[in-house]
N, C-alpha and C positions, 0 to 999 in steps of 0.2 A: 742273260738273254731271255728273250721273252720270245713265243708264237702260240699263235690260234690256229684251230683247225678240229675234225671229226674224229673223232677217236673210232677209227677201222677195227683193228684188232686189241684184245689183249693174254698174256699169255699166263702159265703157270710158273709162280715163284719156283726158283731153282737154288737148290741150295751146293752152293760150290763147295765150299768147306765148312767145319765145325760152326767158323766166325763169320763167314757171308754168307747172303744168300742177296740173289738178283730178279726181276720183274722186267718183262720186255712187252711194251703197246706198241703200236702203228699210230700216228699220227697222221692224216691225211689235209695236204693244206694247199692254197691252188684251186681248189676242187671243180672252180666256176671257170677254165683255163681248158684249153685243149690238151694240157700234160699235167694234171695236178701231180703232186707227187707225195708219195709215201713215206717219211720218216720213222724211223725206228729209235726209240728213247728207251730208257732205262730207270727204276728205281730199285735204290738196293735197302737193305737192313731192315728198320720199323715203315720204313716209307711203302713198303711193296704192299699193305693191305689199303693204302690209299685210292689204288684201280676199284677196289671191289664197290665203293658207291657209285662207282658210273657204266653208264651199258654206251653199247656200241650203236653208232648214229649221232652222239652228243656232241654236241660242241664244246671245244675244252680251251683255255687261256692253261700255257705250260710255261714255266718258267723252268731254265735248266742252265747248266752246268757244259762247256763245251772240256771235254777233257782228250789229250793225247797220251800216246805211250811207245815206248821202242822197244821192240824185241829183237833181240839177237839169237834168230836159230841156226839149223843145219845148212838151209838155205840160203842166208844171208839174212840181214839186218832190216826190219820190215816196222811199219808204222800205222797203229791202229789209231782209230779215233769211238770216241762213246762220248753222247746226248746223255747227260747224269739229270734227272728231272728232280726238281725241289719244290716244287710245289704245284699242284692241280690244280683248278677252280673251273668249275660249270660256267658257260658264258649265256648270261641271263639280261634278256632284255637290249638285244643286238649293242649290248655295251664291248664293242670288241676295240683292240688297239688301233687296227685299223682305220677302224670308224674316226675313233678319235681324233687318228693324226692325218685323217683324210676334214677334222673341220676344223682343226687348229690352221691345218694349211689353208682352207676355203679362206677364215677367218684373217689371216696375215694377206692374203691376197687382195683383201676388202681395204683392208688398212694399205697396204701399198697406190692402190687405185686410186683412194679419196689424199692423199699426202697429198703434201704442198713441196716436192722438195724441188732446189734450186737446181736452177739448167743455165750452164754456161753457156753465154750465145757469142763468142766471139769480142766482146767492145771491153777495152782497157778498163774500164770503170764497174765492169760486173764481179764478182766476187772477190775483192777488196778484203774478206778475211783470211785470204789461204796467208801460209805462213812462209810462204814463198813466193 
């Protein structure tokens, strides 16, 4: 899964055990919306020094990991979810996905409008190839 958006916050690596440790940013995406919203991601292991080239304000292309998990506690059996981030990249030169699939579509729309396709008008004799 892919999103873009401002990178709001980022947090201090935590080291959970001997063998993990985890990294928490804010994602903010929306922004131009009456309710942007704030997304919270995660990088864990060698990937957590990957925040440290980017400052707050920036525009970021995230690619991530959608992960669930079940826990069973005192209270009952409960389900979390964690945004696992795999890779960052600065978004340069309003090259965003958005953008993208906002001219792929312009682009297919263009092509739809100029087609020649066939229009059934009703007379026995008009489309003569159906297979039925």
């Amino acid at each position: 899964m892919e999103v873009v958006g401002t990178l709001k916050a980022k947090f201090d690596t935590q080291k959970v055990s001997d063998r993990f440790q985890k990294r928490e940013f804010i994602l903010t995406t929306e922004a131009n919306t009456p309710y942007p919203q704030h997304v919270s991601f995660q990088v864990t292991q060698d990937k957590c020094t990957i925040l440290d080239q980017f400052s707050d304000g920036e525009e970021l292309k995230v690619q991530f990991n959608l992960r669930g998990r079940e826990w069973n506690g005192p209270q009952g059996i409960k389900y979390f979810n964690t945004l696992e981030a795999w890779r960052i990249e600065k978004v340069t030169g309003g090259n965003t996905t958005s953008q993208n699939t906002q001219n792929t579509n312009q682009a297919s729309n263009n092509t739809t409008n100029t087609s020649t396709t066939p229009v059934f008008t009703g007379n026995v004799g008009d489309n003569d190839d159906l297979p039925f």
